[in-house]
C-alpha positions in Angstrom: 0.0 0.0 0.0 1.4 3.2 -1.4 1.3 6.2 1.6 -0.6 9.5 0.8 1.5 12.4 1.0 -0.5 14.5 4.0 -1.6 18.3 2.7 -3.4 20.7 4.4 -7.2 21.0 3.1 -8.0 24.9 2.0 -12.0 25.5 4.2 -13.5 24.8 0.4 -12.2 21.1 0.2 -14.1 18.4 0.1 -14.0 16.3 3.1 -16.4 13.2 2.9 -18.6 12.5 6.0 -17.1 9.4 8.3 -19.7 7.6 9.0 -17.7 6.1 12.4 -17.7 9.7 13.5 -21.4 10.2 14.1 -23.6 9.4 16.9 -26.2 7.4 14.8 -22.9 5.0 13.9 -21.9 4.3 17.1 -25.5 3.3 18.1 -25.9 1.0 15.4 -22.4 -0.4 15.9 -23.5 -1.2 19.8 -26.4 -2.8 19.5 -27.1 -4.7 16.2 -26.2 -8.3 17.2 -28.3 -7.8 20.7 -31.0 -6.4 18.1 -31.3 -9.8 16.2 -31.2 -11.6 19.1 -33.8 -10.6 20.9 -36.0 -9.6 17.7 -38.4 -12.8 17.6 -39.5 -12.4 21.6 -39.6 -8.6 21.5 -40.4 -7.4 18.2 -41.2 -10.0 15.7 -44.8 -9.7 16.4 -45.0 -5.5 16.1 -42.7 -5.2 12.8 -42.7 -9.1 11.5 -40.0 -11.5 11.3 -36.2 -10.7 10.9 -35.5 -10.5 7.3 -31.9 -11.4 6.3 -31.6 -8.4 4.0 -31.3 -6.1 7.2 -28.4 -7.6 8.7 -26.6 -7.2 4.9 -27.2 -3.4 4.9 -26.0 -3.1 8.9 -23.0 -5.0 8.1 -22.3 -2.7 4.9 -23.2 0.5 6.8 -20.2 -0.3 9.3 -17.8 -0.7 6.8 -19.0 2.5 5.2 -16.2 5.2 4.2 -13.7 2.8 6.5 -9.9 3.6 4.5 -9.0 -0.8 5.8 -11.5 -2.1 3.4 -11.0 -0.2 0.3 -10.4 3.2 -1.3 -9.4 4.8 -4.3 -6.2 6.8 -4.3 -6.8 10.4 -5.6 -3.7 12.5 -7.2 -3.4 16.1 -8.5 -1.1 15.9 -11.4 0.1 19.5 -10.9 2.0 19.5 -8.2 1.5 15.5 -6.6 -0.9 16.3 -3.9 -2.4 13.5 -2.9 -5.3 11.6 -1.1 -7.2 8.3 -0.1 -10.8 8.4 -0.9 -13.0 5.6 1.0 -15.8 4.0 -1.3 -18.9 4.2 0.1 -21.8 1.1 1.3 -24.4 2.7 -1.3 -27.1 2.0 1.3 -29.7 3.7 0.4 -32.9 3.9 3.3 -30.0 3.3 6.4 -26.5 5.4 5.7 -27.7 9.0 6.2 -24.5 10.0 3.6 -25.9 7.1 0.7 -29.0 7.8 0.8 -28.6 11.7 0.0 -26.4 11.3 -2.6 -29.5 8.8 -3.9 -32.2 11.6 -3.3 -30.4 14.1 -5.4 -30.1 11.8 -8.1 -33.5 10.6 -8.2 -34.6 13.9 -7.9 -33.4 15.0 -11.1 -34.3 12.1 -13.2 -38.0 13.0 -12.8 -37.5 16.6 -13.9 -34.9 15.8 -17.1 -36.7 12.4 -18.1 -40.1 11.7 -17.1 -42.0 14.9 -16.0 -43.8 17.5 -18.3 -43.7 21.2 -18.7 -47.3 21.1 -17.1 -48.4 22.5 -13.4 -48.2 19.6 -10.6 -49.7 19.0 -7.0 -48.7 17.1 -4.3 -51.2 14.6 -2.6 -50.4 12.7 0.6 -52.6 9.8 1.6 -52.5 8.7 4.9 -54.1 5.4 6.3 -55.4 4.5 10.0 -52.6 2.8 12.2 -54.4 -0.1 12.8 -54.4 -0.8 9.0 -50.5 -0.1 8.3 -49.6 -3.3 10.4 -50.5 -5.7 7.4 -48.2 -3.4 5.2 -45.5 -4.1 7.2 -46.1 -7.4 7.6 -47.0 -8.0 3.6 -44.9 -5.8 1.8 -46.5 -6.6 -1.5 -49.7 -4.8 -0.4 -47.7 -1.5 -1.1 -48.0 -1.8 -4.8 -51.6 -2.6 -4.4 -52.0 0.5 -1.8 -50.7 2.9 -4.6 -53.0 1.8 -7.4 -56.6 1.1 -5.1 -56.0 4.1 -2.6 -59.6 5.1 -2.7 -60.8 1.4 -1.6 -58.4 0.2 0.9 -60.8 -1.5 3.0 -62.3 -3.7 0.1 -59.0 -4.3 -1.1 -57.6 -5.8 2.4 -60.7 -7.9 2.6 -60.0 -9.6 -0.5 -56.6 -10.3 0.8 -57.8 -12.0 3.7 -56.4 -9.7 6.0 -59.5 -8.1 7.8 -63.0 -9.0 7.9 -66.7 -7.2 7.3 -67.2 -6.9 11.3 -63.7 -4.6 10.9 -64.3 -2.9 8.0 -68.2 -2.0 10.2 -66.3 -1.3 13.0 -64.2 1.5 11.2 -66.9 2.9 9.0 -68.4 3.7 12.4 -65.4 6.0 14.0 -66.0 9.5 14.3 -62.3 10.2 13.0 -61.8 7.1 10.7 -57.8 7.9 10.7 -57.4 8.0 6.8 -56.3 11.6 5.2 -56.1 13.4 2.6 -53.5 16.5 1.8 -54.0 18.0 -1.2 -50.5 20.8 -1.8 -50.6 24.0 -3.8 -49.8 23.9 -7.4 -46.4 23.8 -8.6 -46.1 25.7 -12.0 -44.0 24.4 -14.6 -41.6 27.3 -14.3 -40.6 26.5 -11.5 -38.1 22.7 -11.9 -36.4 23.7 -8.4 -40.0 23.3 -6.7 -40.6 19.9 -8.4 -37.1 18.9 -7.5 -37.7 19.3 -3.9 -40.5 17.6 -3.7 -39.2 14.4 -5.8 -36.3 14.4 -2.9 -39.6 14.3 -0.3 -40.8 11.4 -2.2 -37.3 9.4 -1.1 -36.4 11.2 2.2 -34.8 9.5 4.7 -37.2 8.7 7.4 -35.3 10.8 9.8 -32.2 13.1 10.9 -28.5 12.0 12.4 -28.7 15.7 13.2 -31.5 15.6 15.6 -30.7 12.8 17.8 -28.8 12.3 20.4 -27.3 8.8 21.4 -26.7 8.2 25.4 -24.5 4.8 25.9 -25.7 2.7 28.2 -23.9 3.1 31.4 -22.2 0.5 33.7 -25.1 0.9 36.0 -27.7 -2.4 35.1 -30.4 -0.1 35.3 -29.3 2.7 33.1 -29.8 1.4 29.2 -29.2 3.1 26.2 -31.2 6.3 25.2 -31.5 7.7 22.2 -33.3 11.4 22.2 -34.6 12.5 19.4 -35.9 16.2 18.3 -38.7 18.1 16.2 -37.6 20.0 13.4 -37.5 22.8 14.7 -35.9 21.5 18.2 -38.5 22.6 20.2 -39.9 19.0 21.4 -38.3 16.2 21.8 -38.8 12.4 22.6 -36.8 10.1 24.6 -36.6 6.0 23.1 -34.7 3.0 24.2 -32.4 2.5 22.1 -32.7 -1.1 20.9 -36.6 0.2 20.0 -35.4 3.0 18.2 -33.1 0.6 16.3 -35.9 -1.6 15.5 -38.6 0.8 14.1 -35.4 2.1 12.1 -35.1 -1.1 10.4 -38.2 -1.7 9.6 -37.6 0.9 7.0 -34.8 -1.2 5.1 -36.7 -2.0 1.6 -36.4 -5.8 0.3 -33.7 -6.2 -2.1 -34.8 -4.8 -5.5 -38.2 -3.7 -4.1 -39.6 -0.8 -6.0 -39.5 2.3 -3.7 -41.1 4.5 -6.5 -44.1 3.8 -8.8 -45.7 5.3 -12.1 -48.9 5.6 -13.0 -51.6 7.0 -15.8 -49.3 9.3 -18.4 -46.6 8.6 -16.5 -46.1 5.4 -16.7 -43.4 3.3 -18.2 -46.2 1.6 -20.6 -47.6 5.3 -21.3 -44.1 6.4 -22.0 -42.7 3.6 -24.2 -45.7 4.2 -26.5 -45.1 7.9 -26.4 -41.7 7.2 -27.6 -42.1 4.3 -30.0 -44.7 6.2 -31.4 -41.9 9.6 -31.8 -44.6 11.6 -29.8 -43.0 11.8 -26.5 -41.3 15.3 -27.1 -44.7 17.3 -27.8 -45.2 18.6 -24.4 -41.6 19.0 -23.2 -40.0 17.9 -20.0 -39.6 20.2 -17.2 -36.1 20.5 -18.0 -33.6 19.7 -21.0 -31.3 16.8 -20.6 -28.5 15.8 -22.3 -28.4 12.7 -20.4 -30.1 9.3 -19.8 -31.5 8.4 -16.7 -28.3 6.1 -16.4 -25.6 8.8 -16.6 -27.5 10.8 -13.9 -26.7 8.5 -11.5 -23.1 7.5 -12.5 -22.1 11.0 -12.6 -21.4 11.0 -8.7 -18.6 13.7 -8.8 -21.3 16.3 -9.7 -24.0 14.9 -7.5 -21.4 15.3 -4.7 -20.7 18.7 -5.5 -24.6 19.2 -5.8 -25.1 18.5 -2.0 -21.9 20.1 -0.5 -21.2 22.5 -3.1 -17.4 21.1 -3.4 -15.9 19.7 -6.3 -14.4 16.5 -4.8 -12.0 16.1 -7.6 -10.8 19.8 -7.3 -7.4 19.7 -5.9 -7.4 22.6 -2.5 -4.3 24.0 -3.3 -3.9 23.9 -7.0 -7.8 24.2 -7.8 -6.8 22.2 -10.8 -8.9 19.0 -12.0 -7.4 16.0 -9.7 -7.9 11.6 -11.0 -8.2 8.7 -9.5 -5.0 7.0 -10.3 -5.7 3.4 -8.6 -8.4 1.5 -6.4 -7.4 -0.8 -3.6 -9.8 -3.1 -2.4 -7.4 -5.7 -1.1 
């Protein structure tokens, strides 16, 4: 292994976030394996059983931006100034870091490739919590949810999952729990508006920034806390940390699930006739792009500097264009 000649960063550089470094890691790191252990008597019954695919992304997040697994090595040309660059787990939905680098590129897929120069809205529908327990149980409902919002009830009854004496029992509440938010219009000249609200679509489902992680002491009766705040840090909420931990992860998607769906003129059916039929370019897209929806998410150099507003291949000293010159992952 070749050493990296140490230099000085300039306040402008690009320093990439360590995930080892933050709170959030360190309460992961402590209490993962005690989290699988004790998931079929304490929570199996709440979130469903253990899926293997969580223990894949822990293990992944851990090794996250460590420099002992692998990195590429980093080199300005000009004047030999040189760094290690850690790769990343890609985790999308459980590294904070990942998954924001994956919110800024899906965020601009919709707005270059599949949305039109026409005005938008934002609806949210919200269903009762005694009804999102078979959604977590039954992932496949999701798909299902999206398409027969309007008729969930029926829907879960032809599943098998509730019966008429529930579906009586809800019709019958004064608040029945399900909502509706309707958003303002979003006009077409406006593509920074529709970008932020393609990056609510994927947001992380919540903030390293707001919580605070209390070790559990050497006293047996002091466990783990972890105190997490409101947005705008006026209330907060104290968990157990092994609980917090395990409504976390019930957030990790299935391997390959669909997080995202298209329906109506947006669709990948309505759009591949579009296109096969050369009509797909009479009502523009919001914005003009010269790339595919493929090269928007290789391009990670730009998508970096997107979020931090660094270049992370501008060398600090020289502010000359710096390469990757090797990759170790040995």
């Amino acid at each position: 292994m070749h050493n990296a000649t140490a230099q000085t960063l300039s306040h402008d550089a690009y320093c990439h976030p360590i995930p080892s470094q933050s709170a959030y890691y360190r309460c992961v790191q402590d209490h993962f394996e005690k989290l699988e252990a004790t998931w079929p008597d304490c929570y199996e019954q709440r979130y469903g059983f253990w899926r293997p695919c969580v223990l894949n992304v822990i293990y992944r997040y851990l090794d996250c931006r460590e420099l002992h697994f692998s990195f590429g090595r980093v080199r300005c040309d000009q004047r030999g100034h040189e760094y290690l660059l850690a790769f990343s787990c890609k985790r999308s939905h459980f590294c904070p870091s990942c998954h924001q680098k994956r919110v800024v590129a899906f965020s601009e897929c919709p707005v270059g490739q599949v949305l039109k120069k026409v005005s938008h809205r934002q609806w949210v529908f919200a269903i009762p919590k005694r009804l999102r327990i078979y959604f977590i149980f039954d992932r496949t409902l999701l798909a299902k949810l999206s398409r027969y919002a309007w008729k969930v009830l029926k829907m879960l009854k032809a599943e098998g999952k509730i019966t008429d004496a529930v579906i009586e029992n809800m019709v019958g509440w004064r608040h029945s729990g399900f909502n509706v938010y309707c958003g303002p219009t979003i006009w077409p000249d406006t593509p920074e508006a529709i970008e932020d609200l393609s990056r609510y679509i994927l947001r992380t489902c919540f903030s390293k920034e707001r919580m605070i992680y209390i070790p559990a002491t050497d006293t047996a009766d002091e466990l783990a806390k972890v105190i997490y705040s409101s947005k705008d840090r006026r209330e907060s909420q104290t968990f157990n940390a092994l609980d917090w931990l395990a409504q976390l992860v019930t957030h990790i998607p299935h391997k390959g699930g669909q997080m995202v769906r298209y329906y109506g003129y947006y669709s990948n059916n309505a759009r591949g006739m579009r296109q096969k039929a050369d009509c797909d370019d009479d009502t523009p897209a919001l914005v003009e792009s010269p790339l595919s929806s493929t090269a928007w998410r290789k391009n990670g150099a730009r998508l970096i500097q997107k979020i931090y507003e660094v270049a992370p291949l501008l060398c600090p000293n020289c502010h000359v264009a710096m390469r990757i010159i090797a990759f170790v992952d040995d």
